[in-house]
LUMVO-267800 format. One record per residue (C-alpha): residue number from 1; x, y, z. Coordinates in steps of 0.05 Angstrom, whole numbers. Layout:
{resi NUM | px X | py Y | pz Z}
...
This chain:
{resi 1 | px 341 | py -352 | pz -215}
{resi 2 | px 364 | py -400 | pz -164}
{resi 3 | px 423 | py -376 | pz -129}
{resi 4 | px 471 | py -435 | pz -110}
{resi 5 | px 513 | py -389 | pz -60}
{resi 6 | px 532 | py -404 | pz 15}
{resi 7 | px 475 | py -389 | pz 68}
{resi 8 | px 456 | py -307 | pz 82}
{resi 9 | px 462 | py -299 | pz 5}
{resi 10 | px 408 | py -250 | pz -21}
{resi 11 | px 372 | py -300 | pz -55}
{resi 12 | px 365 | py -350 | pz 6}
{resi 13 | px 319 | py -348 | pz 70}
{resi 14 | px 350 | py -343 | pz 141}
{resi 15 | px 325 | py -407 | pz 146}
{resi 16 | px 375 | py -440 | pz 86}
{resi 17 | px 325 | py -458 | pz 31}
{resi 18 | px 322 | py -414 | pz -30}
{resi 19 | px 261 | py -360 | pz -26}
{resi 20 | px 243 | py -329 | pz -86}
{resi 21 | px 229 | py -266 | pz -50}
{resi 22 | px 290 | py -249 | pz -37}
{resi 23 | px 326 | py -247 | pz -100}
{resi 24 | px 338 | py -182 | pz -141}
{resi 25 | px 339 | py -225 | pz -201}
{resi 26 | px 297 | py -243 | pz -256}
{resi 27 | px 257 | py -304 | pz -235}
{resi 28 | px 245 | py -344 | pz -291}
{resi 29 | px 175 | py -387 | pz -302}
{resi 30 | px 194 | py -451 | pz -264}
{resi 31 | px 211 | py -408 | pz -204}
{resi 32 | px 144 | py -368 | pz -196}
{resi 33 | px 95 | py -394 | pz -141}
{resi 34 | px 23 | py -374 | pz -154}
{resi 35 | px -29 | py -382 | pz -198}
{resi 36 | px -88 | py -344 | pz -204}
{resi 37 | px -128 | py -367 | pz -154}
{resi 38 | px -72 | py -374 | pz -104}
{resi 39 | px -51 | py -296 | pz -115}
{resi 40 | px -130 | py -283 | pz -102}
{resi 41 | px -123 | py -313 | pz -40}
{resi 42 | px -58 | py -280 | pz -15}
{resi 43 | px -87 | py -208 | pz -39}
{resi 44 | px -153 | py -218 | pz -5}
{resi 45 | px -121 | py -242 | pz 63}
{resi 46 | px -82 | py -172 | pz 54}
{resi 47 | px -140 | py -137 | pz 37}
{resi 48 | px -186 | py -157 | pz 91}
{resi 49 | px -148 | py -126 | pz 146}
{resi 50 | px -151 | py -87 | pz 205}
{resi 51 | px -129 | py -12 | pz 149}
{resi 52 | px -201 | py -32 | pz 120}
{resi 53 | px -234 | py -18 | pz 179}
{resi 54 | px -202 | py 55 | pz 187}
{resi 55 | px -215 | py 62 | pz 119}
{resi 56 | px -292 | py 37 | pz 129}
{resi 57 | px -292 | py 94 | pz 189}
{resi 58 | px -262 | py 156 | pz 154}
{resi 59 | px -309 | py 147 | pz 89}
{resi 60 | px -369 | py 142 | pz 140}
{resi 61 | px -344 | py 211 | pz 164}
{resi 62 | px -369 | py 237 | pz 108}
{resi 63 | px -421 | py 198 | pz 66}
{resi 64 | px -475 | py 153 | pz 90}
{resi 65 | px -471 | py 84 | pz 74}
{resi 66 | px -506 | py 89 | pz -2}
{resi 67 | px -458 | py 144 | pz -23}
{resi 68 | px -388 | py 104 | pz 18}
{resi 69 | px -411 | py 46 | pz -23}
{resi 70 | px -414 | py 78 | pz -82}
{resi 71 | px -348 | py 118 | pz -66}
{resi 72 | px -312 | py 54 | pz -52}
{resi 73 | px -325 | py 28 | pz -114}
{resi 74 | px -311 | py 83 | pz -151}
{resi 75 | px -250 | py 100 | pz -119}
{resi 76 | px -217 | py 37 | pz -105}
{resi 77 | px -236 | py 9 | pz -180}
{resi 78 | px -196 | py 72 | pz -217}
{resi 79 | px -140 | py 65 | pz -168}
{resi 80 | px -131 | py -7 | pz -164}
{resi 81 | px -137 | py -18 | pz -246}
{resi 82 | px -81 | py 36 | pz -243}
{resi 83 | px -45 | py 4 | pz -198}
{resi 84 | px -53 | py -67 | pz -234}
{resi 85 | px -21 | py -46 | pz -284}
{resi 86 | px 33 | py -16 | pz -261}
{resi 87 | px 77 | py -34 | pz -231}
{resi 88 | px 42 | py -104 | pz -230}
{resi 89 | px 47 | py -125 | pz -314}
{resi 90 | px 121 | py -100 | pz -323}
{resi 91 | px 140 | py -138 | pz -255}
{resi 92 | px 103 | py -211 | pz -277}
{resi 93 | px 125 | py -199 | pz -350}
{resi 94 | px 208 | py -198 | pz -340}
{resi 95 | px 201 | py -232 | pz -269}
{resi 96 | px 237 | py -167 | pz -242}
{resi 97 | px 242 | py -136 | pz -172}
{resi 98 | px 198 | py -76 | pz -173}
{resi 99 | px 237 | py -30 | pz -146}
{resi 100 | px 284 | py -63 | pz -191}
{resi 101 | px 245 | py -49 | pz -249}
{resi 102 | px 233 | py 20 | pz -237}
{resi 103 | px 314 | py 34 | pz -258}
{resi 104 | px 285 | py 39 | pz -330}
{resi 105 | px 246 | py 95 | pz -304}
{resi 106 | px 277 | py 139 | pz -262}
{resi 107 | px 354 | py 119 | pz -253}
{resi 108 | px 394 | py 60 | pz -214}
{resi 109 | px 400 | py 119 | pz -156}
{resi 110 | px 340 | py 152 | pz -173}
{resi 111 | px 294 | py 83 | pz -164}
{resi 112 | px 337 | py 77 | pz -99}
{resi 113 | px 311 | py 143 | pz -78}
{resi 114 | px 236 | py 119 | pz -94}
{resi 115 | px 248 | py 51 | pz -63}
{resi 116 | px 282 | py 83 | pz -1}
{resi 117 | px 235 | py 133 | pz 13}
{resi 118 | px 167 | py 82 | pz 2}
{resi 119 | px 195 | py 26 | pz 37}
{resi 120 | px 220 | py 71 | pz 98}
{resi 121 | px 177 | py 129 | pz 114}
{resi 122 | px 113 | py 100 | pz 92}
{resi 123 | px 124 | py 43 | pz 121}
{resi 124 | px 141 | py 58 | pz 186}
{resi 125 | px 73 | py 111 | pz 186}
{resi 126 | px 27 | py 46 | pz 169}
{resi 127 | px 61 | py 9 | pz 219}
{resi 128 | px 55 | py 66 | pz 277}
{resi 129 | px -21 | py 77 | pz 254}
{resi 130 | px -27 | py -4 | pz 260}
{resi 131 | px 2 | py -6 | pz 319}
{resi 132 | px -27 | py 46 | pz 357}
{resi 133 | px -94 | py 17 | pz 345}
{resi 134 | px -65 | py -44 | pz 376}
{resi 135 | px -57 | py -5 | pz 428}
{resi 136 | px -121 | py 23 | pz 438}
{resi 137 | px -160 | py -45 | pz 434}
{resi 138 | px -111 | py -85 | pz 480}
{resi 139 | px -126 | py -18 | pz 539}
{resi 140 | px -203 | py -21 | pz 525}
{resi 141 | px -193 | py -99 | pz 528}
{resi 142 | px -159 | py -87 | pz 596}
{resi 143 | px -208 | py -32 | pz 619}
{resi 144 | px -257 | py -78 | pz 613}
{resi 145 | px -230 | py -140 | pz 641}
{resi 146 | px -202 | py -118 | pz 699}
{resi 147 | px -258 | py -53 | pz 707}
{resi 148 | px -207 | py 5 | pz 707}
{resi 149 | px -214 | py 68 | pz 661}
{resi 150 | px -141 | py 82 | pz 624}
{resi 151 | px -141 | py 134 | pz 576}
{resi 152 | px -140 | py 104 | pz 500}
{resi 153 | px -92 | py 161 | pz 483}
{resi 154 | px -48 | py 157 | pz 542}
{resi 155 | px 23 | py 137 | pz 563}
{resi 156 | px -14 | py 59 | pz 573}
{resi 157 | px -30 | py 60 | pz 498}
{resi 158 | px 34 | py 75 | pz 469}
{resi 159 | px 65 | py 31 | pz 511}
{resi 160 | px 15 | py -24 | pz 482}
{resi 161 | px 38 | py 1 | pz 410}
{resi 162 | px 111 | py -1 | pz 426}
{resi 163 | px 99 | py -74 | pz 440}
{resi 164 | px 70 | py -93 | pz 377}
{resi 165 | px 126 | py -61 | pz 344}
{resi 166 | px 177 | py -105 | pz 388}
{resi 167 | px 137 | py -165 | pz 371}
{resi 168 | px 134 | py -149 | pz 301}
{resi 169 | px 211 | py -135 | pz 299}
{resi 170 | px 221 | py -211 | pz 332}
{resi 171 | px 184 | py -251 | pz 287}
{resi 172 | px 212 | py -202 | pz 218}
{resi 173 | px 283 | py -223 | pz 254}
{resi 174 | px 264 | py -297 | pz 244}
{resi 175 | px 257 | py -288 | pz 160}
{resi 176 | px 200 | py -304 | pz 122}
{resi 177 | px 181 | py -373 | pz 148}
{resi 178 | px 149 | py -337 | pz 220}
{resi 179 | px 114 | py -283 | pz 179}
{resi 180 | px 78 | py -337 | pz 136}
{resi 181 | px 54 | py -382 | pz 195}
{resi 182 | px 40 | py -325 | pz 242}
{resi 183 | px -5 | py -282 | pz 179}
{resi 184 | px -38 | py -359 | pz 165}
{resi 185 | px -62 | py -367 | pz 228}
{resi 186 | px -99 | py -300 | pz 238}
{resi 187 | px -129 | py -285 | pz 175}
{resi 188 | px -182 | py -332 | pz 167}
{resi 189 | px -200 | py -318 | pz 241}
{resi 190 | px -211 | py -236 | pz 215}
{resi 191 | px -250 | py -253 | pz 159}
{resi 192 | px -305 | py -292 | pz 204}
{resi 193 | px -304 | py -228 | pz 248}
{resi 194 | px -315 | py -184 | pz 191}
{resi 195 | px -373 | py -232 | pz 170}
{resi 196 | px -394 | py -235 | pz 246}
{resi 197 | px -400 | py -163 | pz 244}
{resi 198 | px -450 | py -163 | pz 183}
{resi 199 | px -495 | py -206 | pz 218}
{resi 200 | px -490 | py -176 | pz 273}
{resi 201 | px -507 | py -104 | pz 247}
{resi 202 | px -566 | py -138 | pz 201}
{resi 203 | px -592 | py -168 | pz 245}
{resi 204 | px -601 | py -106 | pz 303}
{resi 205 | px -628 | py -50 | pz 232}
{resi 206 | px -648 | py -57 | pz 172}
{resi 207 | px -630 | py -32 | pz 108}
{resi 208 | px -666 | py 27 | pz 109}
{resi 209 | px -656 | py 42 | pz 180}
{resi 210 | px -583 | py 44 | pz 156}
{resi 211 | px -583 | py 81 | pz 99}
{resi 212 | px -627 | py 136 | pz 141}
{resi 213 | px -565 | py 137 | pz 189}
{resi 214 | px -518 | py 212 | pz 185}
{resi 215 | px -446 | py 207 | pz 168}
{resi 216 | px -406 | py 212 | pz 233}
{resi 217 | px -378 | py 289 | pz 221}
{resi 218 | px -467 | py 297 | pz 208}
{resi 219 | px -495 | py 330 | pz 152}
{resi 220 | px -460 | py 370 | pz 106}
{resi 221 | px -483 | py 437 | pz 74}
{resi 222 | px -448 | py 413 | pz 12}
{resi 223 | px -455 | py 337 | pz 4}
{resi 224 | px -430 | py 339 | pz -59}
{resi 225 | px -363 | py 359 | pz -34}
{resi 226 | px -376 | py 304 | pz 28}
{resi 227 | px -384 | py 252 | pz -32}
{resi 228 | px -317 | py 270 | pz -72}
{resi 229 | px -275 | py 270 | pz -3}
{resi 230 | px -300 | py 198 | pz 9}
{resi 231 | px -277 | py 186 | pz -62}
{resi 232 | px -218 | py 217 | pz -58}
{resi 233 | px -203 | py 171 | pz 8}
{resi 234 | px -209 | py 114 | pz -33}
{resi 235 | px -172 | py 145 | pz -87}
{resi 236 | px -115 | py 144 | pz -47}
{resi 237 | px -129 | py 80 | pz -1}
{resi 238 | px -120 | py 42 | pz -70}
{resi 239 | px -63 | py 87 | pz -91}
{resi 240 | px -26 | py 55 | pz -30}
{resi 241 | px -27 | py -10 | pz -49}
{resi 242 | px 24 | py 16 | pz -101}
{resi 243 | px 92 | py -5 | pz -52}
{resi 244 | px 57 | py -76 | pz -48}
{resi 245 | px 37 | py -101 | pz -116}
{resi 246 | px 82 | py -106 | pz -164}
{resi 247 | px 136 | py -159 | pz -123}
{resi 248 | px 65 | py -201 | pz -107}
{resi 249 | px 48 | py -199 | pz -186}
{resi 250 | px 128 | py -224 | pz -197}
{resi 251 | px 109 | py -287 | pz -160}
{resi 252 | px 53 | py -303 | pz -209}
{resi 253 | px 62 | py -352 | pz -272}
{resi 254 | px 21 | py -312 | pz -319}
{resi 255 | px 7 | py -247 | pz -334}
{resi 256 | px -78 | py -262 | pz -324}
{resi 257 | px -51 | py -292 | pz -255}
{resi 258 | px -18 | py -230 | pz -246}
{resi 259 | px -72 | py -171 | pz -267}
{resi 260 | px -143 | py -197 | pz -244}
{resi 261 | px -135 | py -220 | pz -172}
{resi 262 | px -117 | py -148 | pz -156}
{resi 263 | px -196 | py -141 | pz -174}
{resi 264 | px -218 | py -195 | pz -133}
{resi 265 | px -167 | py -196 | pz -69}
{resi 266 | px -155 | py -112 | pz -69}
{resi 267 | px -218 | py -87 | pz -101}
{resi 268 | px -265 | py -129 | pz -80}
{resi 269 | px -234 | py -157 | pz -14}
{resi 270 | px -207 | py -89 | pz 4}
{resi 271 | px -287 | py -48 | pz -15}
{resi 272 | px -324 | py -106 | pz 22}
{resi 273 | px -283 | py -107 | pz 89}
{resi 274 | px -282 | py -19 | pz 92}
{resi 275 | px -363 | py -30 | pz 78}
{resi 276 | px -368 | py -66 | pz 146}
{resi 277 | px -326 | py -11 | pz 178}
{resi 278 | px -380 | py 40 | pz 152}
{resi 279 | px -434 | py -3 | pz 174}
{resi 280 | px -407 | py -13 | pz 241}
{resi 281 | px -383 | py 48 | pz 241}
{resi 282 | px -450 | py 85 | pz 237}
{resi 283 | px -492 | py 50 | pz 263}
{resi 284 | px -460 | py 55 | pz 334}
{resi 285 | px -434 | py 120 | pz 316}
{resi 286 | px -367 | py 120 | pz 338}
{resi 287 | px -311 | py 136 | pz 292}
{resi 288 | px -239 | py 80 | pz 326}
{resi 289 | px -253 | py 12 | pz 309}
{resi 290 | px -229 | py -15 | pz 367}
{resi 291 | px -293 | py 13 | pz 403}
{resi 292 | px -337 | py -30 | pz 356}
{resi 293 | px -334 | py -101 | pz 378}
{resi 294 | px -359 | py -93 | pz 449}
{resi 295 | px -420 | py -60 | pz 435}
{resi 296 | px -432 | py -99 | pz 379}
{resi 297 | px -420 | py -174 | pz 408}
{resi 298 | px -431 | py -167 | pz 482}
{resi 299 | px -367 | py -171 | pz 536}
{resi 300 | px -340 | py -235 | pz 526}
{resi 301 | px -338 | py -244 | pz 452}
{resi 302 | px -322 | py -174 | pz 432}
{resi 303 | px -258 | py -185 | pz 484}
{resi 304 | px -240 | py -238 | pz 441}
{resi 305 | px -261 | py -210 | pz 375}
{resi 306 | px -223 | py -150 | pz 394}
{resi 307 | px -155 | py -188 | pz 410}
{resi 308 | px -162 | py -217 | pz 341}
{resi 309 | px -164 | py -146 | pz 316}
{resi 310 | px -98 | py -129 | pz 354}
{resi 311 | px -70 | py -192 | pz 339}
{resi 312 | px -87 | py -179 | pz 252}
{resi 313 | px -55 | py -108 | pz 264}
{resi 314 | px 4 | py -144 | pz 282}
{resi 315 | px 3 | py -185 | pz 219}
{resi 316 | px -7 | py -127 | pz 171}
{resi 317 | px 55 | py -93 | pz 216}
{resi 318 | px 88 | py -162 | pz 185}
{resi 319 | px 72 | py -159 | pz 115}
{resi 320 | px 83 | py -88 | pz 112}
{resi 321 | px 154 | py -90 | pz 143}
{resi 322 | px 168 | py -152 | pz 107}
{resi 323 | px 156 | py -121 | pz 44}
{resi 324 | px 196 | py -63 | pz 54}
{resi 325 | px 256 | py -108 | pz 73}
{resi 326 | px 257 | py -157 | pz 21}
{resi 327 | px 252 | py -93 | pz -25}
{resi 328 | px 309 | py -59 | pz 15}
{resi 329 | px 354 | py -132 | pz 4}
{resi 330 | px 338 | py -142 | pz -66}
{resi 331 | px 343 | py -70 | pz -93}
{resi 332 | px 385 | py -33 | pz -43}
{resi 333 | px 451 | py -49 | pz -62}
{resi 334 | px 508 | py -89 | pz -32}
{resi 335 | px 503 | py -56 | pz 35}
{resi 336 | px 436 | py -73 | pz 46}
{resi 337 | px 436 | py -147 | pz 23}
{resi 338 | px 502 | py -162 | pz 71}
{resi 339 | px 445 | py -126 | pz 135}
{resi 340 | px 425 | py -176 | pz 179}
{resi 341 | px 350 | py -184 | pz 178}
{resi 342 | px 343 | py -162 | pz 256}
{resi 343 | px 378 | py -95 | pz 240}
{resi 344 | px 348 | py -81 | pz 178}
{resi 345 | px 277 | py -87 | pz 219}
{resi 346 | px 300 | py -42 | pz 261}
{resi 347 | px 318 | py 6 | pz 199}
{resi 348 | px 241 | py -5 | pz 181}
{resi 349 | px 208 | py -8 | pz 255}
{resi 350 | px 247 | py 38 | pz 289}
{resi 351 | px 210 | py 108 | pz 268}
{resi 352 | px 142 | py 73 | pz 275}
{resi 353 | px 169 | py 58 | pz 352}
{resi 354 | px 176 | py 134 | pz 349}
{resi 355 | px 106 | py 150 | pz 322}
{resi 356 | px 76 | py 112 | pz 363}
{resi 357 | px 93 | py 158 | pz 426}
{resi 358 | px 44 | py 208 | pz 389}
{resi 359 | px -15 | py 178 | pz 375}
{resi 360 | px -60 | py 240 | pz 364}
{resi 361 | px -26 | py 269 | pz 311}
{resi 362 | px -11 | py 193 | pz 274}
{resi 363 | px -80 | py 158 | pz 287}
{resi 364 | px -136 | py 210 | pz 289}
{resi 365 | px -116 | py 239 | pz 231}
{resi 366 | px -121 | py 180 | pz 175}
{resi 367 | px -154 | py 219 | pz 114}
{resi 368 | px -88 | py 267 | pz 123}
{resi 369 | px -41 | py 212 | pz 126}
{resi 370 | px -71 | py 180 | pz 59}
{resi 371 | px -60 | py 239 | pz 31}
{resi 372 | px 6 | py 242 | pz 39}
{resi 373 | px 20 | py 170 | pz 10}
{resi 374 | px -25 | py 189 | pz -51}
{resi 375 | px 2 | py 258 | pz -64}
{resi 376 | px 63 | py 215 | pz -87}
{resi 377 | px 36 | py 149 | pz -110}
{resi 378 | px -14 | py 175 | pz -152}
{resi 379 | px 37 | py 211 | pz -187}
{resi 380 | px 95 | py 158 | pz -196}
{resi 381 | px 39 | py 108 | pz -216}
{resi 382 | px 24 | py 151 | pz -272}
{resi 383 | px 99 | py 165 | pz -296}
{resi 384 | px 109 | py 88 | pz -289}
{resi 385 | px 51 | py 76 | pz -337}
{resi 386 | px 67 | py 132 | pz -384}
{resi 387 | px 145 | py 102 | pz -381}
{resi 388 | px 124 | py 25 | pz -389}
{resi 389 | px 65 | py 32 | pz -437}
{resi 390 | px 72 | py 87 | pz -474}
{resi 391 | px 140 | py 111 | pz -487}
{resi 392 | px 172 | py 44 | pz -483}
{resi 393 | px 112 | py 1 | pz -512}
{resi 394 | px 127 | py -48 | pz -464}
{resi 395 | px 195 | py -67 | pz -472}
{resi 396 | px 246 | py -67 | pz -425}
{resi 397 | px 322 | py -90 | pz -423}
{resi 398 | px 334 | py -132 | pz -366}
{resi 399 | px 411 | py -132 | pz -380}
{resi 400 | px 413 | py -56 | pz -375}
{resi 401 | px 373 | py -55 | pz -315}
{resi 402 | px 433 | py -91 | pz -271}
{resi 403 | px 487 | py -53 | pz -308}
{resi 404 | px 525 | py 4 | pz -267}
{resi 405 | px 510 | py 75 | pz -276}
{resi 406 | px 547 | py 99 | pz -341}
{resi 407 | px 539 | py 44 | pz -378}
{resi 408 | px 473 | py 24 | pz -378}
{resi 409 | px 424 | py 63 | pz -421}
{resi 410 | px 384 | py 70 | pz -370}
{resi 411 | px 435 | py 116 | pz -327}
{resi 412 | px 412 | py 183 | pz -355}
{resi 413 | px 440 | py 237 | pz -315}
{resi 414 | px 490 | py 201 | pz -269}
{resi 415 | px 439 | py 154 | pz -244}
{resi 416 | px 378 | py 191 | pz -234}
{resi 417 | px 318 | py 211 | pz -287}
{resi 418 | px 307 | py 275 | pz -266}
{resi 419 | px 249 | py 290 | pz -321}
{resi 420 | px 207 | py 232 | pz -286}
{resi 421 | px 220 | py 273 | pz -211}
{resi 422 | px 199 | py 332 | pz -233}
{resi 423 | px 136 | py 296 | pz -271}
{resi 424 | px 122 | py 275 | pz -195}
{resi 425 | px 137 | py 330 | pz -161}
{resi 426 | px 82 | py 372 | pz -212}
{resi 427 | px 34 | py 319 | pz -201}
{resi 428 | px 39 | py 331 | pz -125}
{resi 429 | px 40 | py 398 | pz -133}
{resi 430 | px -22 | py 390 | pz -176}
{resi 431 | px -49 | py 349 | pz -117}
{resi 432 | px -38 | py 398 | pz -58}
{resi 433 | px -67 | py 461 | pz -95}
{resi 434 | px -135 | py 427 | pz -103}
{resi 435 | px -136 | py 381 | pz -35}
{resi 436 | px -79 | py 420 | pz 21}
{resi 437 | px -52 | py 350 | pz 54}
{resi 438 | px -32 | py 397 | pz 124}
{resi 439 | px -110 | py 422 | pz 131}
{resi 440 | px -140 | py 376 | pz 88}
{resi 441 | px -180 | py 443 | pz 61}
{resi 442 | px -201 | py 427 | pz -8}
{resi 443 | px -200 | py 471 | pz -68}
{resi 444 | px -262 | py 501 | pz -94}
{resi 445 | px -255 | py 460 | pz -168}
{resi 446 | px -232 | py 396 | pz -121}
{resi 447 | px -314 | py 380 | pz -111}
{resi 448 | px -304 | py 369 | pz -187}
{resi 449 | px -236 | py 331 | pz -203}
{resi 450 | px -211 | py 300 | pz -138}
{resi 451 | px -131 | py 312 | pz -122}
{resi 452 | px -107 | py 245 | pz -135}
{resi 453 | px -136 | py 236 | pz -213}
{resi 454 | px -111 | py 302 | pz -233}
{resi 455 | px -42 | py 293 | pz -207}
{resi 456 | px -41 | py 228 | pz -234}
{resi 457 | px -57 | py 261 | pz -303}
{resi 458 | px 0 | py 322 | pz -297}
{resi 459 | px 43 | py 274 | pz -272}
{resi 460 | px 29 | py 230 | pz -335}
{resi 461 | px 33 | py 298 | pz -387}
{resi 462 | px 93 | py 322 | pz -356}
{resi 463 | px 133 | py 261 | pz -363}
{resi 464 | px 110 | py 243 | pz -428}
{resi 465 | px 130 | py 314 | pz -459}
{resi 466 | px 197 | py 327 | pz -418}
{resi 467 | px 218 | py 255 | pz -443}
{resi 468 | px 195 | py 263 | pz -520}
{resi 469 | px 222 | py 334 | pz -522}
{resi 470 | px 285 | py 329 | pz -471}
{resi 471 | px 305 | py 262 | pz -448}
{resi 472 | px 303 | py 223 | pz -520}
{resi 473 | px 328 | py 276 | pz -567}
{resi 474 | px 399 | py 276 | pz -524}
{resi 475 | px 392 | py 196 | pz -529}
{resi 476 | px 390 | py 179 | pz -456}
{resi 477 | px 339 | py 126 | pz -429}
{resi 478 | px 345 | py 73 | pz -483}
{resi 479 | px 278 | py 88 | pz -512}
{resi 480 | px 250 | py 61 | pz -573}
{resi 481 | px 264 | py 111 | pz -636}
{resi 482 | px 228 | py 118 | pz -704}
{resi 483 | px 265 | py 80 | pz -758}
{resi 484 | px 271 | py 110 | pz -820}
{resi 485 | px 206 | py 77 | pz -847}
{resi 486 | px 165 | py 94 | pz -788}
{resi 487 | px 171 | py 34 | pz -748}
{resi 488 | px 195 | py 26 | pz -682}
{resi 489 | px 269 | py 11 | pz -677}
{resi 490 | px 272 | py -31 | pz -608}
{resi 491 | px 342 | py -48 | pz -606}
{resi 492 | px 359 | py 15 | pz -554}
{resi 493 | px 322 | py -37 | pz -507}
């Protein structure tokens, strides 16, 4: 809804004109701004970025490129149609906020918890793993300009990162205007790289010279287990997208505009553009992507390819920390919306500054940090499905969800659902006894189920039966109850 308020109000821009990003409320039809096609677009430009490539590199640790393409695919489609649906249907079908939406699932405080604790910590990790490979190409850019040998892991690098977090933190400071034209401009300059790269690698081996290619840790004595990892990398790379979706899928005008382009711009986009990281990851054999583009395109035009690549991290630092801040306005409370936008990207940028001073422990060890994004996502995916679909059959008050705690239905136990935490936290403990997230040692019953499905599915049990057997007999949640002839009695929502 358009809000007719003086400038810096929570549903207006920095720059004055109403931004239907912004706002914590329902948007109705009129005020939605993408159709199916145009969502496709904005979820492939997000897709086909520079996390695709490390994604690409850390499956081809593993697999070779038969079984990473097959992993991808596997992975990334059960995740993704997960994912699609929620929170992605509930969010286009009431017009809500996600983290907004979520209040019918775990509390007003305990969906400030969730939103806090996505939009902040693994937020600023992307950004400090985004960043730090900006780092590393713009010192092997300057390495080989200027024929001097700084160490990519060195003091020179962080410093590097700790500039494209400052950059990042100027143009978030400006609003939303400078995130779209600066993310315009690079994207469709990264998606002629990533097809440069296929020609490039097609046309130096062929197909079966690839496929005969080793994964980059070499062969395994169990590939069977090599094959699940990769899946399970892909598991969780889709899982990820979970922060994302759901406030892209509000801007949609339909709910077929708001399901399907997540199969064409995350699936698709997101399995095509980690393919050429495998490719160009094995054949040269070297695990960072910013070693790639040298070898691959000669001096001169891997330079520049290369400075494209640092200059997409930077955009994907953008939409990820723009993200997180329109979800910290909208859902965060009064506090939040009355934060300037420069100090609220320093609430969001500020640890990844941090990070970045440690690149070892942040950047070389990718499959670990996945892990710890999925060991939650998968989880509160599945007690957001169970919630909306399920238990609810897709009906939510909108009313109760902007009540205060106490006298919306949705308040539970002073604010916070705690059947749906502790659904989440057995999912993750489901997840680290069959994949450890510190060692990333896998369980011997893991080269069978993957972590992230079977979390996702205690997650989904757990909620289901603490909710039927707990949460609705004492009448808390405004679920739907049996009438007397059986029906559903939807008036509690």
């Amino acid at each position: 809804m358009a809000d007719t308020g003086q400038l810096g109000s929570p549903t207006q821009a920095p720059h004055g004109r109403f931004d239907p990003t912004i706002t914590d409320l329902p948007l109705l039809r009129g005020e939605r701004i993408w159709n199916f096609w145009q969502h496709s677009a904005v979820n492939a430009g997000l897709a086909v970025a520079t996390w695709a490539f490390l994604q690409g590199a850390a499956v081809a640790y593993y697999v070779g490129v038969k079984q990473a393409i097959a992993a991808m695919i596997i992975g990334y489609g059960i995740s993704v149609l997960l994912v699609a649906l929620a929170p992605c249907l509930p969010s286009v079908k009431y017009g809500i906020e996600q983290f907004v939406g979520i209040r019918s699932t775990f509390g007003e405080r305990g969906a400030r918890i969730v939103m806090v604790a996505v939009s902040t910590l693994l937020a600023a990790a992307w950004s400090a793993v985004l960043a730090i490979m900006f780092g590393h190409g713009l010192v092997t850019v300057v390495n080989n300009v200027f024929g001097i040998a700084l160490p990519e892991t060195g003091v020179a690098a962080s410093i590097m990162a700790l500039i494209a977090i400052v950059v990042s933190w100027l143009i978030l400071s400006r609003g939303p205007v400078s995130v779209e034209a600066f993310c315009r401009a690079i994207a469709p300059v990264l998606i002629l790289i990533v097809v440069g790269v296929i020609v490039i690698v097609f046309s130096r081996y062929s197909w079966s010279e690839l496929t005969a290619l080793a994964p980059l840790g070499g062969i395994s004595d169990d590939p069977h287990l090599s094959f699940m990892l990769a899946i399970e990398l892909n598991l969780a790379g889709g899982f990820a997208w979970w922060p994302n979706l759901g406030n892209l899928a509000r801007l949609t005008k339909t709910s077929r505009a708001a399901f399907w382009p997540n199969w064409i711009g995350v699936f698709a986009a997101s399995a095509v553009a980690a393919a050429v990281g495998v490719l160009a990851a094995l054949s040269l054999q070297v695990e960072d992507p910013t070693q790639w583009f040298i070898p691959l395109a000669g001096v001169v035009l891997g330079i520049i390819a290369l400075i494209v690549v640092c200059l997409a991290n930077v955009t994907a630092i953008l939409s990820q920390g723009y993200a997180s801040m329109v979800a910290l306005k909208g859902g965060g409370g009064a506090l939040l919306r009355k934060t300037a936008w420069p100090l609220l990207g320093v609430v969001i940028l500020g640890p990844a500054a941090v990070l970045v001073f440690f690149p070892a422990a942040v950047y070389e060890n990718y499959g670990r940090f996945v892990s710890w994004g999925a060991i939650l996502l998968a989880p509160m995916c599945a007690v957001q499905i169970v919630d909306f679909f399920i238990l609810r059959r897709r009906q939510i008050s909108v009313r109760a969800l902007y009540q205060p705690v106490g006298e919306s239905p949705y308040s539970y136990w002073k604010g916070v659902n705690v059947a749906a935490f502790v659904a989440i936290g057995a999912g993750a403990l489901a997840y680290a006894l069959l994949l450890n997230p510190v060692d990333y040692e896998p369980a011997a019953v893991f080269r069978y189920t993957t972590a992230s499905l079977p979390a996702f599915g205690v997650a989904a049990i757990v909620h289901y039966l603490l909710t039927r057997l707990i949460v609705m007999p004492q009448g808390l949640g405004g679920y739907p109850r049996p009438s007397s002839n059986g029906a559903l009695d939807l008036k509690s929502t």
